[in-house]
VOPAGU-2260 file (C-alpha; in pm, 1 decimal, decimal comma):
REM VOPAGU-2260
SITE   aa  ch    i         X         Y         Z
SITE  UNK   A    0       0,0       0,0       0,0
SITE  UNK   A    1     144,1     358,9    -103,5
SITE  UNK   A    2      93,0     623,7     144,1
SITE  UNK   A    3      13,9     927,8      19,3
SITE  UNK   A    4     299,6    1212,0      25,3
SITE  UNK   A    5     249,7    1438,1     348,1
SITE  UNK   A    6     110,0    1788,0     262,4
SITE  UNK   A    7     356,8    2053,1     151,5
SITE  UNK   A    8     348,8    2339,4     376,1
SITE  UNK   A    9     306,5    2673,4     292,1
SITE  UNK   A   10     660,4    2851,9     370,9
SITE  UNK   A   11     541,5    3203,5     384,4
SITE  UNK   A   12     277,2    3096,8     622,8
SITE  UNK   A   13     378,5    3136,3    1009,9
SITE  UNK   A   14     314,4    2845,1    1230,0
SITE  UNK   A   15     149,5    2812,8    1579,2
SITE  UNK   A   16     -49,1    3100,5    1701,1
SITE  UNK   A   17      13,4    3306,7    1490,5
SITE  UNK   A   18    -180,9    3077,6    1188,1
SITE  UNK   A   19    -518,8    3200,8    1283,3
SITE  UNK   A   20    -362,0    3532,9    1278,2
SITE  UNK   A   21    -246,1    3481,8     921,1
SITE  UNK   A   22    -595,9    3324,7     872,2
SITE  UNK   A   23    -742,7    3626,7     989,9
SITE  UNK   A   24    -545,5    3907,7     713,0
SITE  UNK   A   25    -854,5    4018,8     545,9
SITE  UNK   A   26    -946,2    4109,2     866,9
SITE  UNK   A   27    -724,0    4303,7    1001,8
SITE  UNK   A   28    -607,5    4483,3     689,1
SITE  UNK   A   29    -972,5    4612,0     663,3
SITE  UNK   A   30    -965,6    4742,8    1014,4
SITE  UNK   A   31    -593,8    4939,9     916,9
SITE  UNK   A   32    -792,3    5080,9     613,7
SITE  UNK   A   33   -1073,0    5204,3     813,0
SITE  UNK   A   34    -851,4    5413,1    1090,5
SITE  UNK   A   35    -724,2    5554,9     859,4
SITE  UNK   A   36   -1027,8    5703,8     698,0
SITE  UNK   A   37   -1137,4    5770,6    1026,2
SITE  UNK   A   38    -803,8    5967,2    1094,3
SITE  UNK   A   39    -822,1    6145,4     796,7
SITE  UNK   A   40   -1198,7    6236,4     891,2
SITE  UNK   A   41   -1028,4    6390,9    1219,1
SITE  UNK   A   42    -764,9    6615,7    1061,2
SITE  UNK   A   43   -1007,6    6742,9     770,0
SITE  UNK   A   44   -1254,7    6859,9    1002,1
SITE  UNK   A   45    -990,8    7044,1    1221,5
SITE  UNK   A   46    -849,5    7236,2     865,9
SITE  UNK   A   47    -986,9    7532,5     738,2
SITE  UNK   A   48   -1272,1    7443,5     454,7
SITE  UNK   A   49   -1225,1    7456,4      99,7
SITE  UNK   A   50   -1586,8    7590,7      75,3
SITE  UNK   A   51   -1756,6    7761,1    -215,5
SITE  UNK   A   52   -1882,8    8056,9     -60,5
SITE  UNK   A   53   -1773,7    8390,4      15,3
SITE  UNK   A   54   -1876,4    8615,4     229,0
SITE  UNK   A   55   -1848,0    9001,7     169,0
SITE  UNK   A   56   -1836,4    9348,1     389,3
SITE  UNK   A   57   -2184,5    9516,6     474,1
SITE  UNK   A   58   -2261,1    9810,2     175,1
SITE  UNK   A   59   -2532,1    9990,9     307,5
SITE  UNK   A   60   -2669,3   10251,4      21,9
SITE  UNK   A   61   -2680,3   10634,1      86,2
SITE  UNK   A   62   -3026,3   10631,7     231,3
SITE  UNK   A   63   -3183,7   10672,0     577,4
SITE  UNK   A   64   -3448,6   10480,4     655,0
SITE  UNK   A   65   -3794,9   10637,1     631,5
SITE  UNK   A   66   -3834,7   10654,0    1040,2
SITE  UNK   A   67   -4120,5   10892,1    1116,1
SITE  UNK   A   68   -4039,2   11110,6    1394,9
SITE  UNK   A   69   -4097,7   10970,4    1744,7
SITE  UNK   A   70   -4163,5   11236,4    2055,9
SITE  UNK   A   71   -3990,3   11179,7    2373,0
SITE  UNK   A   72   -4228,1   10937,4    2557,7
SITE  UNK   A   73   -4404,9   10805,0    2273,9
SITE  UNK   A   74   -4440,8   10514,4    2070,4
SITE  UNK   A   75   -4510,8   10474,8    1689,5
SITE  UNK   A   76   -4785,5   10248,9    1646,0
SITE  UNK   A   77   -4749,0    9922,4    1422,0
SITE  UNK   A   78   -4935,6   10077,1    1161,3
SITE  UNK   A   79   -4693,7   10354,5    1108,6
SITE  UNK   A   80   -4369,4   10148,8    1120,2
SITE  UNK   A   81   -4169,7   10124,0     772,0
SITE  UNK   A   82   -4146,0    9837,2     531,7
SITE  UNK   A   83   -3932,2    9606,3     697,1
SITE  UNK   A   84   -3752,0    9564,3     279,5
SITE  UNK   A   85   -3650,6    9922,3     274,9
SITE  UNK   A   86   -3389,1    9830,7     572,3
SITE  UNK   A   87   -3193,6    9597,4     314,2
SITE  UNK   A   88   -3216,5    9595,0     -24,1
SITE  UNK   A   89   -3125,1    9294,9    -293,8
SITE  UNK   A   90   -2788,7    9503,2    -368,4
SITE  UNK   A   91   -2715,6    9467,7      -3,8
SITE  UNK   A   92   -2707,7    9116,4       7,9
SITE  UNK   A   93   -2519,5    9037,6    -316,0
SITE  UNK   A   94   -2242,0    9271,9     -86,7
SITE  UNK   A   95   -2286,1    9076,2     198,6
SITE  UNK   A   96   -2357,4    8735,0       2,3
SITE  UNK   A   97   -2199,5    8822,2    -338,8
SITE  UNK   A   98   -2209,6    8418,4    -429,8
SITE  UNK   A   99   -2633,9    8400,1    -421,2
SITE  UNK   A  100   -2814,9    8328,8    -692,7
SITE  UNK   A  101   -3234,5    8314,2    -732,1
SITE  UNK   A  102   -3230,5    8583,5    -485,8
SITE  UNK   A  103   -3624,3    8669,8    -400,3
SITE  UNK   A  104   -3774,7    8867,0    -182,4
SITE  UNK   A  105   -4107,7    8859,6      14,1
SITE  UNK   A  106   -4249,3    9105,4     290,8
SITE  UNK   A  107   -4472,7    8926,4     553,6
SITE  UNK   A  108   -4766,1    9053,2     857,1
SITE  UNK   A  109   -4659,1    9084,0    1149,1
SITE  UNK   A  110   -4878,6    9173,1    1452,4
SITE  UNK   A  111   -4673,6    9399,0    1803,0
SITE  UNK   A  112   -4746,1    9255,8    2107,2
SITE  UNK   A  113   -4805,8    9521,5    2409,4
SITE  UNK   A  114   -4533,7    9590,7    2673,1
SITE  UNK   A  115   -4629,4    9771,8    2964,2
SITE  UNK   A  116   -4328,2   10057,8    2828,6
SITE  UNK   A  117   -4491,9   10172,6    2556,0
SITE  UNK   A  118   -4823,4   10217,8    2781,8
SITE  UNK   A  119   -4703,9   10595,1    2756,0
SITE  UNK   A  120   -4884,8   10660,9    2427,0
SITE  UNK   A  121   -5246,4   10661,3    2429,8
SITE  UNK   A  122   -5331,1   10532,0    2046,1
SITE  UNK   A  123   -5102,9   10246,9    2021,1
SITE  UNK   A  124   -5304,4    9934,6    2069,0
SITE  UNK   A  125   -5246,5    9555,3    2109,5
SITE  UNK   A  126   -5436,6    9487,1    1780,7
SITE  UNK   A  127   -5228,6    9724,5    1611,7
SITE  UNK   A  128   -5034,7    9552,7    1318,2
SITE  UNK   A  129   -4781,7    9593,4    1009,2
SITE  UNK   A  130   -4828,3    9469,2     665,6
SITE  UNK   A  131   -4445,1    9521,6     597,5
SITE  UNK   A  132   -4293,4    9442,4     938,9
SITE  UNK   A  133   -4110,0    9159,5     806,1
SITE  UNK   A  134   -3891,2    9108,6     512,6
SITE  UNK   A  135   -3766,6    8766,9     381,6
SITE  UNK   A  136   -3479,5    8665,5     152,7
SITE  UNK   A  137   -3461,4    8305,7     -40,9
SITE  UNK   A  138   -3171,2    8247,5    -227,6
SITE  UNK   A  139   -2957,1    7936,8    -388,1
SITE  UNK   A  140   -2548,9    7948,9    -268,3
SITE  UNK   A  141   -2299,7    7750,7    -429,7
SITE  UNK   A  142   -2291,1    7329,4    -316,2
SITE  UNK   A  143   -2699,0    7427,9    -251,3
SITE  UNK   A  144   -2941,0    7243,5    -463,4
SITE  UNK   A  145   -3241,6    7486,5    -442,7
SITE  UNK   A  146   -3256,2    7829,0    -222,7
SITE  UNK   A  147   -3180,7    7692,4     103,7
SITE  UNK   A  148   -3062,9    7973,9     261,8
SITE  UNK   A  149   -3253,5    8244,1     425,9
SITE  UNK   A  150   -3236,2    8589,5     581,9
SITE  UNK   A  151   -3518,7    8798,7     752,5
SITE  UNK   A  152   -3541,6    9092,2     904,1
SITE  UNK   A  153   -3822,6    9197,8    1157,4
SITE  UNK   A  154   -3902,9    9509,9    1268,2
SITE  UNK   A  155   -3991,2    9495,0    1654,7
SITE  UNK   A  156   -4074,4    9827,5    1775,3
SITE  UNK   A  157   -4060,2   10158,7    1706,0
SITE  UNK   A  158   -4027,0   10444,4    2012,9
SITE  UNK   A  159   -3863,5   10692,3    2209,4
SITE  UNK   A  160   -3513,3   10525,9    2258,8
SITE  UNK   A  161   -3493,1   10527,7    2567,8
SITE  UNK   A  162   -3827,5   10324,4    2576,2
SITE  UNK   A  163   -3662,2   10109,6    2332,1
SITE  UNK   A  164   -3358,6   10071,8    2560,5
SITE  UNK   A  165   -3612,6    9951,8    2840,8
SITE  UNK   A  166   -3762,4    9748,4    2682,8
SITE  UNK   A  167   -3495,1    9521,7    2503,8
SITE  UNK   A  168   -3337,9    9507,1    2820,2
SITE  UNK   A  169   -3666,6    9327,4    2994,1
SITE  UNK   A  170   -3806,9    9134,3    2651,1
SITE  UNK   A  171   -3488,0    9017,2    2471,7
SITE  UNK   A  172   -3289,2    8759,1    2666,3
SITE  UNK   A  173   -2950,3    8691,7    2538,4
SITE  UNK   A  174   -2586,9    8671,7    2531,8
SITE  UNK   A  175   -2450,1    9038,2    2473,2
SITE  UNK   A  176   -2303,9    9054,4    2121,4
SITE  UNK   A  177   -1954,3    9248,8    2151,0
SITE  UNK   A  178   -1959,6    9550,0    1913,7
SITE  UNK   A  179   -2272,9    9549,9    1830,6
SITE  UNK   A  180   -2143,1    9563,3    1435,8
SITE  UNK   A  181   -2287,4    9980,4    1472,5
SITE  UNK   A  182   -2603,1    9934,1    1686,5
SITE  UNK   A  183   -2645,0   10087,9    2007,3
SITE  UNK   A  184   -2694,4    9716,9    2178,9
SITE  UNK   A  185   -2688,1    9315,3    2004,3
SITE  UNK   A  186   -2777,0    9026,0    2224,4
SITE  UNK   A  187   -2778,5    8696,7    2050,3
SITE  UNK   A  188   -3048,7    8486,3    2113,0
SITE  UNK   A  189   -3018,8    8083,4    2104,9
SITE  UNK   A  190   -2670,4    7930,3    2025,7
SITE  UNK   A  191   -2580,2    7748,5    1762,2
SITE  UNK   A  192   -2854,6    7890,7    1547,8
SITE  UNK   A  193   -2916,5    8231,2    1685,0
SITE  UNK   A  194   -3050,7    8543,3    1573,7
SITE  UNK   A  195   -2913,9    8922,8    1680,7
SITE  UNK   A  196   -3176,8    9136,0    1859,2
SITE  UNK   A  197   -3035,7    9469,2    1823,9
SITE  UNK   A  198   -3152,7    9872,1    1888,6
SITE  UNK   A  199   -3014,4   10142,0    1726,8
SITE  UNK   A  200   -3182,0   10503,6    1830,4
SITE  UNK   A  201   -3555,4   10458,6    1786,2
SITE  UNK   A  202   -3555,6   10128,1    1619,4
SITE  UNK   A  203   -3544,0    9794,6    1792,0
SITE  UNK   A  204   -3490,6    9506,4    1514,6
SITE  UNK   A  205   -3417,5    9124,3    1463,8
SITE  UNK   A  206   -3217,4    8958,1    1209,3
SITE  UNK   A  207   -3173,8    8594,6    1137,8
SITE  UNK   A  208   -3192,6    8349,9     883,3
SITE  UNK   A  209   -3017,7    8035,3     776,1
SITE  UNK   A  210   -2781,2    7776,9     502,5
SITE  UNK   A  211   -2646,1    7498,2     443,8
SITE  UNK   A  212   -2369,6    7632,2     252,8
SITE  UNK   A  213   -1989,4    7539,3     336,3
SITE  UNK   A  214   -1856,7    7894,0     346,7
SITE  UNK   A  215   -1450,7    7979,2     251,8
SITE  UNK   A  216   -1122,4    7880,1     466,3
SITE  UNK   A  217   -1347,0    7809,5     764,2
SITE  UNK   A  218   -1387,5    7487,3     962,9
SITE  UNK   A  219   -1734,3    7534,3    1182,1
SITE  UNK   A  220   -2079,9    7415,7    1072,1
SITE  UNK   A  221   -2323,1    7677,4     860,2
SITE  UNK   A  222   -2526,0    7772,0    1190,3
SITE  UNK   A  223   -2257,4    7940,1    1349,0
SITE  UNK   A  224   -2083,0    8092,3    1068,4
SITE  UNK   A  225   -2405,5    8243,5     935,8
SITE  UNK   A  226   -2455,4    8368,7    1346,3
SITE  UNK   A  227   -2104,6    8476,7    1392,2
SITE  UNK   A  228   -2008,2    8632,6    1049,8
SITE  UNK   A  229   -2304,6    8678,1     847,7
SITE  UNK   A  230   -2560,7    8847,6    1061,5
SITE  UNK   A  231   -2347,8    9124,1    1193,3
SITE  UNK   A  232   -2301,3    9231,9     804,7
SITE  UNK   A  233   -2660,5    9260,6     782,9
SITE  UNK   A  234   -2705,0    9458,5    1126,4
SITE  UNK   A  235   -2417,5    9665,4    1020,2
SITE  UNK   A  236   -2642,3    9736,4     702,1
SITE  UNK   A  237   -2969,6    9837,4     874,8
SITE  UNK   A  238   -2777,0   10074,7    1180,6
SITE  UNK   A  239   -2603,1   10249,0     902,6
SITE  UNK   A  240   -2968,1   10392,3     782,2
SITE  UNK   A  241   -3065,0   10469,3    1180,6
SITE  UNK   A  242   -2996,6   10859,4    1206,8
């Protein structure tokens, strides 16, 4: 009877332990591969961004904004307030935003709510409201598929400023924005995706908005670059107007 010829072993292949190990490459080479996406992950988000979009310096046009004039003591009822779209105008925001495209703009209702302040003026009334208190921009930035991103501006209230003062102080809660980017006082409200509440003279104001854009040589997400760098353009816009 022959016997058959033992098996010839593999000589690359390690012996012992370390067999299943060798078993076991696919493995372990797909693990490598994968912490080192993951570390690559890590440093990109930690480098500035190689994002499409721009953004520009506030432009504000030679104009004042069409503020009626408000006695000391007094306080300008809804009705009377401006158009919320003369504050900032489509040139404007190509300054501030010079990368939008589709750029539209829409004016919305807004009705003021009563603060015991403004109880110094007889004819204003808690019903009172504005057709044009709010203005809204849609627009399309680069990397966005449709217009994504939004601004608005609302018009809160209009009044003596030192009633204006008063009552930001006591309505809009806030961290305190430094600068105030040519206001008389900004507090941000929220965090990541806050808005600026800001007075300048008679005019007490909110801007805000949002995008999912991935803006130029910057490494935080949209919400905060759009709160931290964007919106102060825009404020910077409307105090210019605030005689």
């Amino acid at each position: 009877m022959v016997e058959a010829p033992d098996a010839v072993d593999d000589p690359l292949a390690p012996r012992g332990e370390s067999a299943a190990m060798w078993n076991k490459r696919p493995l372990v080479l797909a693990l490598l591969a994968s912490n080192v996406v993951l570390l690559a992950l890590l440093i990109a988000t930690n480098l500035p961004s190689d994002g499409d979009v721009a953004i520009g310096k506030a432009a504000p046009r030679d104009a004042t904004a069409n503020l009626p004039e408000v006695k000391e003591g007094t306080v300008l009822a809804a009705n009377r307030w401006p158009d919320a779209c003369s504050l900032v105008n489509q040139e404007e925001v190509e300054a501030i935003l010079p990368d939008a495209k589709e750029i539209k703009q829409e004016s919305r209702r807004i009705s003021a709510l009563s603060a015991k302040e403004f109880a110094a003026d007889s004819s204003w009334k808690e019903s009172d409201s504005s057709e044009f208190g709010q203005c809204l921009y849609s627009m399309r930035l680069p990397g966005e598929t449709y217009a994504a991103t939004q601004f608005w501006v609302r018009i809160e209230a209009v009044a003596d400023p030192k009633l204006i003062a008063g009552y930001q102080d006591r309505v809009a809660a806030g961290i305190k924005a430094q600068g105030a980017s040519g206001a008389d006082h900004c507090v941000i409200t929220g965090l990541s995706e806050g808005s600026w509440n800001c007075r300048k003279g008679p005019l007490l104001f909110t801007v805000g908005g949002q995008s999912s854009a991935v803006f130029k040589g910057v490494s935080a997400p949209a919400p905060f670059i759009w709160r931290d760098d964007v919106l102060p353009e825009f404020v910077r816009t409307i105090a210019a107007k605030i005689k």
